[in-house]
Each structure stands twice: as structure tokens, then as C-alpha cells.
C-alpha positions as CSV (number, residue, x, y, z in Angstrom):
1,X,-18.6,-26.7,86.5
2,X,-19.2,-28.7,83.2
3,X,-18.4,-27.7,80.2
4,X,-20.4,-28.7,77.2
5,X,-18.5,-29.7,74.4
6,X,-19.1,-27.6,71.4
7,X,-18.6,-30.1,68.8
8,X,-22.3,-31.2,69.1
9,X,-23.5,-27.9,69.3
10,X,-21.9,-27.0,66.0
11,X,-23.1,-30.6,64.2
12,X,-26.5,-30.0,65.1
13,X,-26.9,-26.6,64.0
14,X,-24.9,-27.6,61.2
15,X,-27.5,-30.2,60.6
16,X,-30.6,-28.0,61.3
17,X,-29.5,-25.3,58.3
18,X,-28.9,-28.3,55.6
19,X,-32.5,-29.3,56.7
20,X,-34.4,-26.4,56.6
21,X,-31.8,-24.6,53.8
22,X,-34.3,-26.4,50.5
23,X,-37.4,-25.3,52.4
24,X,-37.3,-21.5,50.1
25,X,-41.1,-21.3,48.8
26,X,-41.0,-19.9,44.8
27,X,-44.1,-18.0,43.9
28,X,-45.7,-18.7,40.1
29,X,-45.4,-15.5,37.8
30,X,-48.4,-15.5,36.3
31,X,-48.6,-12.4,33.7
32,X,-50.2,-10.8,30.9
33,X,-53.7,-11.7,29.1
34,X,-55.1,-14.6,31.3
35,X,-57.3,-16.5,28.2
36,X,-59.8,-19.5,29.3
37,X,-60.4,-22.1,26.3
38,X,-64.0,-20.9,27.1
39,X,-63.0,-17.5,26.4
40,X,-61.4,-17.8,22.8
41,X,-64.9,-20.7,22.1
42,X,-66.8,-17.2,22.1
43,X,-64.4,-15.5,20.0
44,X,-65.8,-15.3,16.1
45,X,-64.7,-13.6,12.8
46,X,-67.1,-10.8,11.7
47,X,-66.7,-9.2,15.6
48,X,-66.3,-6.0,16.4
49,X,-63.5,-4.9,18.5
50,X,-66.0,-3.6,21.3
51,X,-67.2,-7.4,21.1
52,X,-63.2,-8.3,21.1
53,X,-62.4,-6.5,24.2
54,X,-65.1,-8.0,26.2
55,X,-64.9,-11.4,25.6
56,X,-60.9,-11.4,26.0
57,X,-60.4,-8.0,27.7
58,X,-57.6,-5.3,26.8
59,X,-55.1,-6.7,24.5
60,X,-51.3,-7.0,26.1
61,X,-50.1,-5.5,23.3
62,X,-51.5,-2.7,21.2
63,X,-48.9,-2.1,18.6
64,X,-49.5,1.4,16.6
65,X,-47.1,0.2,13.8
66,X,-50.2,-2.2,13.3
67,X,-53.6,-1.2,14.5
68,X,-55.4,-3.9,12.6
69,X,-53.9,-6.2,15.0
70,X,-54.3,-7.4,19.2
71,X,-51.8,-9.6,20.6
72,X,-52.8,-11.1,23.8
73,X,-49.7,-13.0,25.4
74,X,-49.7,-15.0,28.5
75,X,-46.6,-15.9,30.5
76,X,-46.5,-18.9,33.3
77,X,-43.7,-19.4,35.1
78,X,-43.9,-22.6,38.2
79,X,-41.9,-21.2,41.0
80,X,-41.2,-24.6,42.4
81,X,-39.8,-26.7,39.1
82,X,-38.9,-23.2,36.5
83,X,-41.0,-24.4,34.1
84,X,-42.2,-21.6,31.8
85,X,-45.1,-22.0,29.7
86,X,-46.5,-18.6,26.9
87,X,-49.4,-18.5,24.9
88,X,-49.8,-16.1,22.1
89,X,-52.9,-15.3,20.2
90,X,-53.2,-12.8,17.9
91,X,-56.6,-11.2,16.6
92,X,-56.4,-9.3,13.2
93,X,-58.9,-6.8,12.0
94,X,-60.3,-5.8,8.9
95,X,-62.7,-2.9,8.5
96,X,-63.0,-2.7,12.0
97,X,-64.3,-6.3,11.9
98,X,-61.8,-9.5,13.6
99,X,-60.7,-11.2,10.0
100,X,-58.3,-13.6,11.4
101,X,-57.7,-15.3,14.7
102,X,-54.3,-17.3,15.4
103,X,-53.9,-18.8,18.3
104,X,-52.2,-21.9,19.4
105,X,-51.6,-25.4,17.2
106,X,-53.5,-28.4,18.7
107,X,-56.4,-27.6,21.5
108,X,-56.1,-24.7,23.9
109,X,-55.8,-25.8,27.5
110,X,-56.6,-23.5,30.3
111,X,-53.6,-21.9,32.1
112,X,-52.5,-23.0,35.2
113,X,-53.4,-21.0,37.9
114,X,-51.2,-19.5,40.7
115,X,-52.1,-20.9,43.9
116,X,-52.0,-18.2,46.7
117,X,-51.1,-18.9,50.3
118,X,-52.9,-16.9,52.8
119,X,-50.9,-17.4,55.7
């Protein structure tokens, strides 16, 4: 009867879990007001806030300390590098009418999107 020496056995499996061991899949987090640079193009001062809500949809954040104003945050994080990237703009009102619109410096990219795996 042969014996097979377990030494192999061991360095193989030893080497199978160090090869597979970096193949963990990270899902992007994707979260709050998803804005297209299309989107905020439509948006204009003198709207009302019927107009607001569906061109952008329901603001993130509806703060009752400050009515006059709609924050709409997004929040990217890539699962495979960590990077996280936010986006904040903010619509102010005035007499029931957008007065103000800040949203970020420079041009307004479109998010990333998530990519889904249907398995």
C-alpha cells in the first residue's frame, strides 16, 4: 500500500487559497439623488417646486429648519478601487419660486453607474 505524501497535498491547496483568496467581488454603493448633467440643463430660476421635483425628483434632504431650501446629494463609492466620489447641489427658493441653484464648480459629469451582474 502507498502512501501519498502529504506535503504536496498541503502546497497545493496552500497554493490554490493564495490564488483564488484576491478574487472577492466589491459591489459600487451607489446612493441618494442620482442627477444626469441633462437633468440639472432643464433646471431654471423662476421654477416652481412642482417643476423642481420632476425634473430632479424628491430632494435627499428636506430640512424643516430651512424649507426654502432642497439638497440633492449623491454618494459613489467603486467597490473594486474605494474610490468615493459626492455631488451636492442645492436648490433655494423664494416665494415658492427656485431663486438660486449651486451645484458643482467646473462642468457636471454624469455619475458613474453601478454595473449589475446577473449571474
Amino acid at each position: 500500500m502507498s502512501r501519498v505524501p502529504a506535503l504536496p497535498i498541503l502546497a497545493a491547496a496552500l497554493a490554490l487559497a493564495l490564488a483564488t483568496g484576491g478574487c472577492v467581488y466589491r459591489v459600487n454603493i451607489p446612493q441618494g439623488n442620482y442627477l444626469e448633467a441633462k437633468m440639472l440643463d432643464q433646471l431654471q430660476v423662476g421654477m416652481t417646486r412642482s417643476q423642481v421635483r420632476y425634473v430632479l425628483g424628491t430632494p435627499m434632504i428636506a430640512d424643516p429648519f430651512h424649507p426654502d431650501q432642497w439638497d440633492y446629494l449623491y454618494y459613489f463609492k467603486e467597490g473594486r478601487t474605494g474610490k468615493v466620489e459626492t455631488r451636492l447641489v442645492v436648490v433655494y427658493f423664494a416665494e415658492e419660486k427656485v431663486a438660486r441653484i449651486d451645484r458643482p464648480p467646473g462642468e457636471f459629469k454624469t455619475p458613474p453607474v453601478h454595473n449589475t451582474v446577473i449571474l
